[in-house]
N, C-alpha and C positions, 0 to 999 in steps of 0.2 A: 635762855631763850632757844627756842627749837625754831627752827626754818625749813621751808618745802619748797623748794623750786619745781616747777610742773616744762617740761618742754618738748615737742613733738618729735623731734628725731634728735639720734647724736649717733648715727651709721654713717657721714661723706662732713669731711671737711669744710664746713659753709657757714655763713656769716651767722645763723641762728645759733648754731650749735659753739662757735667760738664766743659769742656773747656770752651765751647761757654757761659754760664752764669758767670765762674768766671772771664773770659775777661771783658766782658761787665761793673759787679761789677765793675774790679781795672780799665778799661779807665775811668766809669764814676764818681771813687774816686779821679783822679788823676787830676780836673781841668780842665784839656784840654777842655771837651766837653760838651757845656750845655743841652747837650740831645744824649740821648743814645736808640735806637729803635732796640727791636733785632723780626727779624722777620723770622715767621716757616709757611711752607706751612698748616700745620697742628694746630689747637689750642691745645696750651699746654696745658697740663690736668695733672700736675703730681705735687703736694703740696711741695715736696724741693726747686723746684724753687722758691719761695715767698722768701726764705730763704738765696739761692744763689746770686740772684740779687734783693737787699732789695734798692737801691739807689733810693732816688724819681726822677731819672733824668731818671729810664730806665724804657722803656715801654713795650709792645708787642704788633703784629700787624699777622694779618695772610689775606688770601684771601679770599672775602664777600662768606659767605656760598652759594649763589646760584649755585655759578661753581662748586658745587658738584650736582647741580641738574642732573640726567638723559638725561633730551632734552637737557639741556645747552651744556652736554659733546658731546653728538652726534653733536649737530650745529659746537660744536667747533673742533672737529674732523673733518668733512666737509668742515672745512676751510683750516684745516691745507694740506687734502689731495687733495685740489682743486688748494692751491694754492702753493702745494710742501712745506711747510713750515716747517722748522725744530725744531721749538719752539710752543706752545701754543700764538693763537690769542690773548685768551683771556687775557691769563697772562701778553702779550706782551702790551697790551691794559691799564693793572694793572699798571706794571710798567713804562710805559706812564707818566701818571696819578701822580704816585710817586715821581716819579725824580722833579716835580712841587714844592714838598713843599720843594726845598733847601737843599738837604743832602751836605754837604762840603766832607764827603769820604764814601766808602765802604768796609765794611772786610765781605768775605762769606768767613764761613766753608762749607767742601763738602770731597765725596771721590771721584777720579777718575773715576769712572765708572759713578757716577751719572751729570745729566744735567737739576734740578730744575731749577737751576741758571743762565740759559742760558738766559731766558726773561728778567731777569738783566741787566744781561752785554750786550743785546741790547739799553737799556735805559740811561746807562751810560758811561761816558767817561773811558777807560781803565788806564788812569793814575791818576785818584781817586778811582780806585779797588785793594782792596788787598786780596788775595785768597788763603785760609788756606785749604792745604789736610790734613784731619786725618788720611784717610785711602789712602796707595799707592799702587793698581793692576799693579803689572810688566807685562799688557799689551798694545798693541800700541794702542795709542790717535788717532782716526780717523781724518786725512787732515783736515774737516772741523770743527772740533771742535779746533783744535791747532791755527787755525785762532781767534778764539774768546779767548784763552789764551795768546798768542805771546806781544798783546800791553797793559796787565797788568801791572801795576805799580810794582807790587811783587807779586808771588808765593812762599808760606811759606809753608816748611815739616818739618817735626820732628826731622831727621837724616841727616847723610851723604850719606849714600845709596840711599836712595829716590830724594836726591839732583841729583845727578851725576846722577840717571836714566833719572829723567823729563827733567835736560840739556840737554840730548843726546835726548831726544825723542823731545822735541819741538824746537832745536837749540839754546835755549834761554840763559842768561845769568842774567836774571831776579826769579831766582829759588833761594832761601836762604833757610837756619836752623835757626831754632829760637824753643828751648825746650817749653814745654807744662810748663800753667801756673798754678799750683794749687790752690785747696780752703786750705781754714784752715791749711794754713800756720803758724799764730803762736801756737794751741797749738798742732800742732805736733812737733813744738822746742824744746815747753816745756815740752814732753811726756818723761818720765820717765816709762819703761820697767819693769812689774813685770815677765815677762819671765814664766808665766802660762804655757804655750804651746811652743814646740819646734818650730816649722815650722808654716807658715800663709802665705795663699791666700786669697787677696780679689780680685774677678774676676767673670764674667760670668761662668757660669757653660752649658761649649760651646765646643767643638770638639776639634778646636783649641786652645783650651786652654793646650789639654794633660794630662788635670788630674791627669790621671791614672798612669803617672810617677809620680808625688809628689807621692801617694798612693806607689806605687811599691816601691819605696825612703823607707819608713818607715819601711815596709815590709824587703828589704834587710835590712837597719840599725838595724833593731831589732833583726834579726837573727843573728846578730854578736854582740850582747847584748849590745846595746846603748838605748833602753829606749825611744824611738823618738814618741816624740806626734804631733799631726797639725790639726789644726783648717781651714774651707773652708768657705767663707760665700760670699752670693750673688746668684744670680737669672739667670733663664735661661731657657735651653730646660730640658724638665720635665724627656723625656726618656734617656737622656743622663746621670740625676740628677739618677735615677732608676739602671742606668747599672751601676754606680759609688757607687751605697750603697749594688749592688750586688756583685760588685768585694771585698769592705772591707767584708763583710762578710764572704765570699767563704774564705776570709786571716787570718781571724778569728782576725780583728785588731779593732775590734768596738768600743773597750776601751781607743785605740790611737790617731783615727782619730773622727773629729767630723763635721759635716757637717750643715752647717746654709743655709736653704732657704728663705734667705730675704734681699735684701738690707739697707746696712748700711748708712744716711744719710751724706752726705759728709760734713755736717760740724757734723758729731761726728766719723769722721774716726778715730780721738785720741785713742778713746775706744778699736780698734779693733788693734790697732797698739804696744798698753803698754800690754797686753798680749802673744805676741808672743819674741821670741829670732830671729827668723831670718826670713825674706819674701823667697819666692820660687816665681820665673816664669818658668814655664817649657813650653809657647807657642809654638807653630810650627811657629809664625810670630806676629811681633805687630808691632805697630809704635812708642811707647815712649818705655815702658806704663806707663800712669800717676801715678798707683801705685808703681811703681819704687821709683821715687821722693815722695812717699808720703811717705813710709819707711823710706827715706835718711833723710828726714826734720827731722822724729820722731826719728833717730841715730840708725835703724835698717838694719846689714848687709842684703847685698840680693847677694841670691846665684840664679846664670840667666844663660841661655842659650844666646847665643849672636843673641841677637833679637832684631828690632829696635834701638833707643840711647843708650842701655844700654853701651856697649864696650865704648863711650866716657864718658858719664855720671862716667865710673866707671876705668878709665885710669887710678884714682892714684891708685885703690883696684881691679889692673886685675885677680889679681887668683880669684875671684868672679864670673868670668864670665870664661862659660866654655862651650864646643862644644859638647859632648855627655854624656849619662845618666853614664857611669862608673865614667868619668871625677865629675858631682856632685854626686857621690854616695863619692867618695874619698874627695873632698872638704868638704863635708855636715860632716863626721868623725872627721875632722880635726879640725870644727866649734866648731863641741858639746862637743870634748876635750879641748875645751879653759881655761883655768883660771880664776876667776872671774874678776882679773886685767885686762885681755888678753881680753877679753872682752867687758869691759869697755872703753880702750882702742880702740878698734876698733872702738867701736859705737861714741865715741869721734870723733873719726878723720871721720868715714862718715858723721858725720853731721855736720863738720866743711866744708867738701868737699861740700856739700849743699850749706851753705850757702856762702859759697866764689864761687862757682861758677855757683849752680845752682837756684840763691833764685830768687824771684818773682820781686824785686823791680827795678832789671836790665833787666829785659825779658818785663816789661811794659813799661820801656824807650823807650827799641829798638824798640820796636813796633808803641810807638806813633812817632819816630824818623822816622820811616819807613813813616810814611801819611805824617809826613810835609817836606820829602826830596825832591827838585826839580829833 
């Protein structure tokens, strides 16, 4: 069996791109597939990857440099506007070509808005396509695009919300949840918390992230003499990264918070995970997020806003999950007054909740289960 993964970038460290390579890694460990091709419009350029997907069975493939030429793009423009075309010729031409050397199925990652993919799923039959949303924009699917979704094999989202949206937006009944799969899953099993820092975000350093409530977070907690430290690491917009080292300042909390501008390699997420005592997500919206589950594996509570999977992910430890910043300002007290027992305890039981429900070895069943169901 030959396999084609399709996915939009793998240049920046980000939750698409670590999916789509550790997919790729466990299909191409698990037998099934004596070739595994993951293929990015863009050639990868980013040195984790070597790392992520190390199997000699996967490859990478992108599109011959010419169609970045200048004339190429005007010809191919010319085409598409001559003859109303709502794809790339050229590409369409590519994937032609492609679908020749025998792929048995196809998984594209993609978000809603984007239509790389569309030359694809010209080329291919819709019932060896399985089509991963990362990212779900709650706005409406244009008539002729849900055309080219409808006779997919499966569309795959994160959550339940994202499900019930795309049902309702394409009619379809071919819309399922299937949770994000991680890397370096076992030694966040085996991470053992020296609890250095109170609170830890690993995330972009991005708008939607919110930031500035974890920060606020620490600010009110301190002022009612709790002591709250937190650690930020990861990469992003620079001026966003600026007004966030202006705001701890202005708080006078320099000594509390600490802010890392770099990406953490995701197979040493361990490192970043046995320092902290609890995760925070404070986003305005996500779709998992994988660092949810990177926590849980490593038996670190996470206190979230009800964002994405979290609410299911975290059904047995719901006072975790909570709707407004008072609401985890009051949980986060609660946390840091725990017992060392109480504690212990907890992280126990979330990362038993991991792996009975959320571990990797059952999400690459379902998945390969999904390509070979009639």
């Amino acid at each position: 069996m030959k396999l084609l993964i399709s996915t939009p970038y793998l240049s920046v460290v980000g939750g698409t791109e670590i999916e789509t390579l550790t997919t790729a890694q466990e299909l191409a460990n698990s037998g099934k597939f004596k070739q595994v091709e993951i293929f990015c419009p863009y050639k990868p350029n980013h040195p984790i990857y070597l790392d992520l997907a190390s199997n000699p069975k996967i490859k990478f493939s992108t599109y011959p440099s010419f169609f970045k030429n200048e004339n190429v793009k005007k010809i191919n423009k010319a085409f598409r506007i001559t003859f109303n075309l709502k794809t790339s010729f050229l590409e369409n031409a590519y994937w032609f070509l492609k679908r020749l050397k025998g792929f048995d199925y196809v998984y594209i990652f993609a978000m809603t808005s984007q239509k790389y993919y569309l030359p694809l799923l010209n080329n291919f039959k819709g019932n060896k396509c399985l089509l991963k949303f990362t990212i779900v924009y709650k706005e409406e699917i244009p008539e002729w695009k849900k055309q080219f979704l409808r006779p997919l094999k499966r569309i795959v989202v994160s959550n339940i919300l994202h499900q019930k949206f795309l049902s309702i937006s394409l009619q379809s009944d071919n819309v399922i949840v299937q949770d994000l799969i991680i890397a370096n899953e076992k030694k966040l099993l085996q991470t053992e918390t020296t609890r250095k820092f109170t609170f830890g975000m690993l995330c972009r350093f991005s708008k939607e992230k919110r930031i500035e409530q974890a920060i606020r977070l620490i600010e009110r907690l301190n002022s009612n003499g709790k002591n709250a430290t937190l650690i930020i690491q990861g990469k992003g917009d620079e001026e966003y990264f600026d007004q966030l080292n202006e705001l701890i300042i202005s708080l006078h909390l320099n000594q509390f918070i600490k802010l890392i501008k770099m990406n953490i390699p995701p197979a040493q997420t361990h490192l970043f995970y046995k320092n902290i005592s609890f995760f925070l997500i404070t986003s305005e919206f996500e779709t998992g997020p994988l660092t949810g589950l990177e926590a849980m594996a490593a038996g670190i509570p996470v206190l979230s806003y009800n964002v994405g999977a979290m609410q299911t992910r975290f059904k047995d430890h719901d006072f975790l999950i909570v709707n407004k910043f008072d609401e985890m300002f009051e949980m986060a007290q609660q946390l840091i007054e725990l017992k060392k027992i109480e504690y212990k305890t907890l992280s126990n039981s979330i990362r038993q909740t991991y792996i009975s429900q959320c571990s990797n070895t059952p999400k690459v069943e379902k998945l390969e289960d999904l390509f070979f169901q009639k």
